[in-house]
C-alpha positions as CSV (number, residue, x, y, z in Angstrom):
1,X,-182.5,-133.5,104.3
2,X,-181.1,-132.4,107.4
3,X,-178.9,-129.5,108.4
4,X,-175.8,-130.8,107.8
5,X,-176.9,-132.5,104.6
6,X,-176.1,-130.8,101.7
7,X,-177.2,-130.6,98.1
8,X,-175.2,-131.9,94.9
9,X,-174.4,-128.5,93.9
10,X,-172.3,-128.3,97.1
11,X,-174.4,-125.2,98.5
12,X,-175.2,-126.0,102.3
13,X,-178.8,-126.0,103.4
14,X,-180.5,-123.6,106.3
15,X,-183.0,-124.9,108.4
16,X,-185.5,-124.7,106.0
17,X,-183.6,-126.6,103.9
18,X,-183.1,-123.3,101.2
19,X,-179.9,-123.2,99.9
20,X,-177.9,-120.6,101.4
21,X,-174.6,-119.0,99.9
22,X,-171.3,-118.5,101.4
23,X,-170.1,-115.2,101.1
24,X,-166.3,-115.0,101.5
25,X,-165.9,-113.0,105.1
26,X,-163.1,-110.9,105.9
27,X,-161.8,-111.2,109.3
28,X,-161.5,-107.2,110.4
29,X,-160.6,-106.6,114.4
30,X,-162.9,-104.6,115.8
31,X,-162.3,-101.0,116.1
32,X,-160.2,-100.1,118.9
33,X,-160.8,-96.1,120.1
34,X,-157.7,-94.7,121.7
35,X,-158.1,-91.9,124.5
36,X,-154.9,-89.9,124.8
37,X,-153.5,-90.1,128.0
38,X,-153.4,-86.4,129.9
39,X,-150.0,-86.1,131.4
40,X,-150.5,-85.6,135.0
41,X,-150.4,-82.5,136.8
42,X,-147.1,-81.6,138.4
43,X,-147.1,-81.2,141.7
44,X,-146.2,-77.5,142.3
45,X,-144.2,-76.7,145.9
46,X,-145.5,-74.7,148.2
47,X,-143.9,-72.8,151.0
48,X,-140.4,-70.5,150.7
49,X,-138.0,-71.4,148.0
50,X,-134.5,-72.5,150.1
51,X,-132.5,-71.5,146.7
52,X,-134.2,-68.3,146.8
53,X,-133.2,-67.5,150.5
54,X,-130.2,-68.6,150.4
55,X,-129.8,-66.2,146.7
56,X,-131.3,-63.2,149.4
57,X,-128.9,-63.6,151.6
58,X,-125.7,-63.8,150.1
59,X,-127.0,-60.6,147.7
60,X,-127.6,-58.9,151.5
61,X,-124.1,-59.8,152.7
62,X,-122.5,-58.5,149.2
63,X,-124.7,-55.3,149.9
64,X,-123.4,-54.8,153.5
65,X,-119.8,-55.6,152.5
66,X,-120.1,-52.3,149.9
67,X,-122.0,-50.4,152.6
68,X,-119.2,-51.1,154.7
69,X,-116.2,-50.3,152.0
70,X,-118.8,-47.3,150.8
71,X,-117.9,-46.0,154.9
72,X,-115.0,-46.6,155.5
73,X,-113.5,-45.1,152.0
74,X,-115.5,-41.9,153.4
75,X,-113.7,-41.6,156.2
76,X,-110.2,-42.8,154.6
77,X,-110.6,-41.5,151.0
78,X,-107.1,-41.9,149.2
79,X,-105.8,-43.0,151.4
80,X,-107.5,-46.2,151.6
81,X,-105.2,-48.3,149.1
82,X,-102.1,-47.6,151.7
83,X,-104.0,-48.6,154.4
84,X,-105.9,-51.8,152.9
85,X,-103.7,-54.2,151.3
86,X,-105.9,-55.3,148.6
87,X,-103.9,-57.8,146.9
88,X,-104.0,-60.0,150.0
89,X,-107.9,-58.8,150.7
90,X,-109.2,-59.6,146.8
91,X,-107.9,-63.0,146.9
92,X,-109.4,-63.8,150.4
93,X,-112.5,-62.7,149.4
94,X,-112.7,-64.9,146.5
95,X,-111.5,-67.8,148.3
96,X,-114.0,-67.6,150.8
97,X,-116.6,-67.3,148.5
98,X,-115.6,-70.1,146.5
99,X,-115.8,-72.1,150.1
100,X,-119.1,-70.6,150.5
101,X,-120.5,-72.1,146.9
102,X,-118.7,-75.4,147.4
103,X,-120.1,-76.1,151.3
104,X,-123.7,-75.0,149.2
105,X,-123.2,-77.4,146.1
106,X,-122.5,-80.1,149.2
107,X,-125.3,-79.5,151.3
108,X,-127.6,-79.5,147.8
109,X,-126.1,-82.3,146.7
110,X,-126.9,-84.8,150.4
111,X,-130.5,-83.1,150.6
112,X,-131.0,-84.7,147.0
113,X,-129.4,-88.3,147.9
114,X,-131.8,-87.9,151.3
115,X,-134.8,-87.1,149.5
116,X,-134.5,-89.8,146.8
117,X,-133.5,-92.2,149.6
118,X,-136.8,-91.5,151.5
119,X,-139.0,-91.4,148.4
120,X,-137.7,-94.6,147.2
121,X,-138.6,-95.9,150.5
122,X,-142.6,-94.8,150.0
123,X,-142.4,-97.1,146.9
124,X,-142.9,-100.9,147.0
125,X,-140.3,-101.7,145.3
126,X,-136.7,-101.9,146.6
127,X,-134.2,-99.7,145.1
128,X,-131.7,-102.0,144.5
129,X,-134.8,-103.9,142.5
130,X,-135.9,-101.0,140.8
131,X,-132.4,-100.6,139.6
132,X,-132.4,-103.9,138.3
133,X,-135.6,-103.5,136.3
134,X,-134.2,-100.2,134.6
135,X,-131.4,-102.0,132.8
């Protein structure tokens, strides 16, 4: 008999021509080992904090606008509420400083278009394509 041959009791035959029996083999994937992914390190800015200058200076010119009231109500006293109209000054000060956070929220606001501008530049991909991918 040959290899391929087998005998009546329908048991195939190894080289030797022993019968050999089929045991029933379960198909099982190997194992696969997952390694969790680390999360990158953020990058962490270096140099002076813009917010945090711009925050110190408008605390200093708050503090030199009392130092200034704080002098000249020494040298007025009482009668600094006939000599200051405050109802026109309160307002004015508020509007200005409303002006003051708006012109900031601007400036914020084109730094951030700039600087997503220029780092989807550094990319390969357009932005026009990337926005396309996203949806």
């Amino acid at each position: 008999m040959t290899d391929m041959q087998q005998p009546e009791g329908g048991q195939p035959l190894d080289r030797q021509e022993r019968t050999t029996k089929v045991m029933p083999v379960e198909s099982q994937a190997p194992p696969i080992y997952q390694v969790r992914m680390q999360p990158p390190e953020p990058v962490r800015p270096s140099g002076p904090s813009m917010p945090t200058i711009i925050f110190g200076i408008l605390v200093g010119l708050l503090a030199l606008t009392m130092l200034a009231l704080g002098l000249v109500f020494l040298r007025y006293g009482t009668d600094l509420t006939l000599v200051i109209p405050w109802q026109r000054i309160i307002p004015l000060i508020f509007a200005g400083l409303g002006v003051v956070l708006i012109v900031a929220a601007i400036s914020t606001w084109l730094a951030s278009t700039k600087r997503a501008r220029h780092d989807s530049k550094d990319q390969d991909i357009p932005e026009d394509q990337a926005a396309k991918d996203g949806q």
